[in-house]
C-alpha positions in Angstrom: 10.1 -40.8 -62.7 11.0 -40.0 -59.6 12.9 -42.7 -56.7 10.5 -43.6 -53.8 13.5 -44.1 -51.7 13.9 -40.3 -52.1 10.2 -39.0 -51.5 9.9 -39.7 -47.7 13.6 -37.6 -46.9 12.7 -34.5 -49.2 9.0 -34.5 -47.3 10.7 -34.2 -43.4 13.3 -31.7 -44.6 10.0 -30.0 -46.5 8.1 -30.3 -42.9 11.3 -29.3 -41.3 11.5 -26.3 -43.3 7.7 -25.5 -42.5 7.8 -25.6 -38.9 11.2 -23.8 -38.5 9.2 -20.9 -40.8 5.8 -21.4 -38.7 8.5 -21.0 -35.5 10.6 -17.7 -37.0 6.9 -16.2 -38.1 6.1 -16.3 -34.3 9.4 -15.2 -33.4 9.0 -12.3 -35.9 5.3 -11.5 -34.1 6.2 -11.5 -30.6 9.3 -9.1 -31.9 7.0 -6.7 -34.1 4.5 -6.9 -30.9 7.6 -5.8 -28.0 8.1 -2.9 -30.3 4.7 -1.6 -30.6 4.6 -2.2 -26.2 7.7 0.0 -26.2 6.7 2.4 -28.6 3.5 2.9 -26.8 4.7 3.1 -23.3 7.5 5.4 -24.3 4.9 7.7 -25.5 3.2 7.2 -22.2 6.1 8.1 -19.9 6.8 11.0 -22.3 3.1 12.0 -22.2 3.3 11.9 -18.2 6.4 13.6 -17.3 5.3 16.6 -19.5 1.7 17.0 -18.3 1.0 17.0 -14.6 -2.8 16.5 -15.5 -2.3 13.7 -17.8 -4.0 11.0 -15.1 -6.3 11.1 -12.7 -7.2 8.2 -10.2 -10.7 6.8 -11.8 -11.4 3.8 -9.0 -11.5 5.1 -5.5 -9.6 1.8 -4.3 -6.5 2.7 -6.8 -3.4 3.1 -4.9 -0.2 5.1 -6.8 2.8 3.5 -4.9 4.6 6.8 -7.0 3.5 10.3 -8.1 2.4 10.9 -11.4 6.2 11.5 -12.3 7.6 8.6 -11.1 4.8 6.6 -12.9 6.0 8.0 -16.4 10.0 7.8 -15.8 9.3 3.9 -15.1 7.2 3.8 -18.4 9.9 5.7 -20.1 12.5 3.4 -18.9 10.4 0.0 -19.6 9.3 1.7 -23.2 13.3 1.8 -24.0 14.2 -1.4 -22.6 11.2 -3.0 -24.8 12.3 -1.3 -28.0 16.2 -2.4 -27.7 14.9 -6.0 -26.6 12.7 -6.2 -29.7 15.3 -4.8 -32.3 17.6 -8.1 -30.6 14.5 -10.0 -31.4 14.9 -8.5 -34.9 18.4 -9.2 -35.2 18.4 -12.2 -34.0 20.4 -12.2 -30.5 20.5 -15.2 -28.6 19.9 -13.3 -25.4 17.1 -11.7 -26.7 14.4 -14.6 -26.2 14.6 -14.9 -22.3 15.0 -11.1 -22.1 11.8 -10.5 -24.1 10.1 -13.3 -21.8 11.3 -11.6 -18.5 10.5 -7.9 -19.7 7.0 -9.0 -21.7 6.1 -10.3 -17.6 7.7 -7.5 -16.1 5.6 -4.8 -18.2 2.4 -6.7 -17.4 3.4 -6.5 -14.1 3.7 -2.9 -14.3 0.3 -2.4 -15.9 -1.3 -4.4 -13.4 -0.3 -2.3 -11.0 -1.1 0.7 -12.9 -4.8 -0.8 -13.5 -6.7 1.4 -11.5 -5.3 4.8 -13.0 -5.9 3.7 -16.7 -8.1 0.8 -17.0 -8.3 -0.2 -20.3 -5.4 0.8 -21.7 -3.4 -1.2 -19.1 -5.5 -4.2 -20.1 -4.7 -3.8 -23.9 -0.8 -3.5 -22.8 -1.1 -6.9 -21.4 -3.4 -8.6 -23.9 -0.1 -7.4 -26.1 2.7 -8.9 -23.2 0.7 -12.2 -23.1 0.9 -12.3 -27.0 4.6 -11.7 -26.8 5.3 -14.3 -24.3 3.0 -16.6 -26.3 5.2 -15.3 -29.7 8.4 -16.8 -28.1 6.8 -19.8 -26.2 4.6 -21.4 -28.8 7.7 -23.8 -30.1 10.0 -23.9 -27.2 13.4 -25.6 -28.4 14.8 -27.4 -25.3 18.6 -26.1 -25.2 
């Protein structure tokens, strides 16, 4: 037989447990996610700098603020930054959190602009920052 007085402690640390699981298994999403954004826009600065016909305008109203060139270093640089943000996501960094936020906004940012040279892809890129930002926002812990 077991003491009642005991059931209703083990439960909360039980649901305690769950959510702080529930919370890390979001945590552990929006990091797997960042490195995948990276990963892909990595490739897609790579891709760019070493073939000047990689993109082509489709939209007539699309406006390139940079070349071609300058387009691909910036996804290089944002692919690197995303990669060592999600392996502190991975290891667990404190600073890692609002830095994910900031760069998950950033990169949408970035694709926005970059809309009207690669439509759908850019799209899917920020589908994949909003899922992030949603990752490490879903159980907020007021500091």
């Amino acid at each position: 037989m077991t003491d009642s007085q005991d059931t209703p402690e083990v439960l909360e640390e039980y649901e305690l447990t769950v959510e702080e699981d529930r919370y890390d298994g979001w945590v552990l999403f929006a990091a797997l996610l960042m490195l995948l954004t990276g990963v892909f826009n990595f490739i897609e600065g790579l891709v760019s700098l070493m073939n000047d016909n990689y993109r082509a305008v489709i939209s007539r109203f699309g406006v390139l603020v940079f070349g071609l060139n300058g387009w691909g270093w910036i996804h290089l640089i944002f692919g690197l930054a995303l990669i060592a943000i999600g392996v502190g996501l991975l290891m667990g960094l404190e600073w890692s959190v609002p830095a994910a936020i900031a760069a998950a906004g950033g990169t949408a940012v970035l694709h926005m602009l970059y809309l009207f040279t690669s439509p759908y892809w850019s799209l899917v890129v920020i589908a994949l920052c909003i899922a992030v930002i949603y990752g490490l926002t879903v159980k907020w812990r007021s500091v």
